[in-house]
C-alpha positions in Angstrom: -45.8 -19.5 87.4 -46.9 -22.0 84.8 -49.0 -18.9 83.4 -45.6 -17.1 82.8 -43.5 -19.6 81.2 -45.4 -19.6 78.0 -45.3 -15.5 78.3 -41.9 -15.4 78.4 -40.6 -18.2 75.7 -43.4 -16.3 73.4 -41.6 -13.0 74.2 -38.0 -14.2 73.7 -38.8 -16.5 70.7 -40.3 -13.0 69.4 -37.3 -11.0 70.0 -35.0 -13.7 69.1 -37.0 -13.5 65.9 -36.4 -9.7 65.3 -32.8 -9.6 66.0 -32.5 -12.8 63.7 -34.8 -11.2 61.1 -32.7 -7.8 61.6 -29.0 -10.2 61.1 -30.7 -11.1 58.4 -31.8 -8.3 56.7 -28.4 -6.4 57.4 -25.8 -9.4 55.8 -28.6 -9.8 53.3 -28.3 -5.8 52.3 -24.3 -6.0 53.0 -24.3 -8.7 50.3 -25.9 -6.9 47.8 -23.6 -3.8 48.2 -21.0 -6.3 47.6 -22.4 -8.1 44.9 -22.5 -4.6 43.5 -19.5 -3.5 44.1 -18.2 -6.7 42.9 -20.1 -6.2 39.3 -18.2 -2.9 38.8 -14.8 -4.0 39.6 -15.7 -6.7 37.1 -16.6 -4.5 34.2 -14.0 -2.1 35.2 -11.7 -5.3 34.8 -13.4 -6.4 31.3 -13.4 -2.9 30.4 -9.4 -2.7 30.9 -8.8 -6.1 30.0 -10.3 -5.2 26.1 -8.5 -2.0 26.0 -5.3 -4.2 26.9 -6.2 -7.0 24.0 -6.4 -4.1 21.4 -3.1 -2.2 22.5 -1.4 -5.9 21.9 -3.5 -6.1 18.4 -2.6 -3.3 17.6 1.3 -3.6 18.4 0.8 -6.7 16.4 -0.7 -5.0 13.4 1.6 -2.2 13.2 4.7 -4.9 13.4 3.2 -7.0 10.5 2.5 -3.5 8.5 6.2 -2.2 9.2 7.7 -3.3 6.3 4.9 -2.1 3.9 5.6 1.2 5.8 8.7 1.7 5.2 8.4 0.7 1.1 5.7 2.9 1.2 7.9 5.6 2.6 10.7 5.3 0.0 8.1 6.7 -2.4 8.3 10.2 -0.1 11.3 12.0 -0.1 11.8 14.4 2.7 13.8 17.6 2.3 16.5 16.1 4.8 16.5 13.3 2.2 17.4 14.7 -1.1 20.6 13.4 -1.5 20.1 9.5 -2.0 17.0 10.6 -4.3 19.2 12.5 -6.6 21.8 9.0 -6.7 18.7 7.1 -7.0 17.9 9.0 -10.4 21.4 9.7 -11.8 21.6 5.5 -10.9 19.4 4.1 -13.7 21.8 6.2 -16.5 24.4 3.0 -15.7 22.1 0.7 -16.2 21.0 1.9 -20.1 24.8 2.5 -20.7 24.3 6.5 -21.0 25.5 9.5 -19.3 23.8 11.5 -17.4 24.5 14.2 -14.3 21.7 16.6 -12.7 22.1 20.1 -13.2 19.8 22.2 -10.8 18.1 21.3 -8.2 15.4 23.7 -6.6 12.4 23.6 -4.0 9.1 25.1 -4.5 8.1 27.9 -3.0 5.9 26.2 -0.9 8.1 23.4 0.2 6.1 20.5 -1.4 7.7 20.0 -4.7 11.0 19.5 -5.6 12.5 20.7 -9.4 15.4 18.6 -11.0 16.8 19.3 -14.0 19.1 16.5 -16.1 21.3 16.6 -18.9 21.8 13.0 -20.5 23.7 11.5 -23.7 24.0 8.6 -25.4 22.1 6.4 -28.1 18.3 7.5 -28.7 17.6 3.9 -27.2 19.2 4.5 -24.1 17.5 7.8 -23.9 14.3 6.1 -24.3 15.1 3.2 -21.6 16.1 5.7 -19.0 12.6 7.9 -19.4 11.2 4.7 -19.1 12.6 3.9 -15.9 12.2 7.6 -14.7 8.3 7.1 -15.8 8.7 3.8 -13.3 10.3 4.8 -11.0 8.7 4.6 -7.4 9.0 8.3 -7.0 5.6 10.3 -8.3 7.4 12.3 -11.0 5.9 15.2 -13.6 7.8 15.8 -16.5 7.2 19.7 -17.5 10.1 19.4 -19.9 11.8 17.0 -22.1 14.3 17.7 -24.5 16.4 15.4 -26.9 18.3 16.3 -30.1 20.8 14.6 -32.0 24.4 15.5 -32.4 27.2 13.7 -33.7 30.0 12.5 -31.9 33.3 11.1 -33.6 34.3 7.8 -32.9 37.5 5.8 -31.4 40.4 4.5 -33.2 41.9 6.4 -36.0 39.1 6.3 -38.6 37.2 9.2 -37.2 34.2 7.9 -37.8 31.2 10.3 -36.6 28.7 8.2 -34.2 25.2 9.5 -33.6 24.7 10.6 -30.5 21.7 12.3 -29.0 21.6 14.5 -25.6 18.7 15.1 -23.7 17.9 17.9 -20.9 14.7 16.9 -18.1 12.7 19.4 -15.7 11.3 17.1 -13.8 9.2 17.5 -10.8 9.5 15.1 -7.5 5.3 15.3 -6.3 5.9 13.6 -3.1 8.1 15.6 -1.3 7.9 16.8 1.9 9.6 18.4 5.2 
């Protein structure tokens, strides 16, 4: 029986060390698929965690850009939009002390320019001043036609003195004009 006793521990020791060696090997394998598993979650995290952080950036940029939008869009007049143009132009006369009205006012065939034409009056100064704000205006304007003459205009009061006056027509052409 002594013989056997050795046998025996030697036999269970070796098959306690398979199935420990098998444990091990299976939780060793299990924690790798984890690990793995792990690892993509984690990029996929990262990965939706930087798409996140530059919708935000880009919410912020677009807020901090809004009002250099929005001047940049006065300088675009839409066809739904012609209206306050038009005051916008016939505005500045006021300012130089002249008259002036718009006459016609037609879209291009191809819907991408708009024509105005002008009649003004008043001194040759004040004709000058309002081209000159026309020119500067935020609009991008082509003048195809500009033409002043002088006439004569008689005065207030009883004297009847003649006044020079000078009257101007304009074709202009609004560039940036869209639907």
């Amino acid at each position: 029986m002594q013989n056997n006793f050795p046998k025996i521990s030697l036999l269970l020791s070796t098959t306690f060390f398979c199935i420990s060696l098998f444990a091990f090997f299976f939780f060793y394998k299990m924690l790798n698929n984890n690990n793995q598993e792990l690892q993509l979650k984690e990029e996929k995290w990262l990965s939706e965690t930087l798409r996140r952080d530059e919708i935000k950036a880009l919410d912020y940029s677009i807020k901090i850009t809004e009002e250099e939008r929005a001047q940049l869009e006065t300088h675009f007049v839409k066809s739904s939009n012609i209206v306050p143009f038009l005051d916008t132009i016939e505005g500045f006369a006021p300012k130089v002390n002249i008259k002036a009205e718009v006459t016609s006012v037609d879209i291009s065939k191809d819907k991408t320019e708009l024509l105005v034409g002008m009649k003004a009056s008043g001194t040759f100064n004040g004709l000058y001043k309002f081209l000159t704000l026309l020119e500067n205006s935020p609009y991008e304007l082509e003048f195809f036609e500009v033409n002043m003459h002088q006439g004569m205009e008689l005065g207030a009061g009883s004297k009847n003195i003649k006044i020079p006056q000078w009257n101007a027509t304009f074709k202009i052409k609004l560039l940036s004009f869209g639907e």
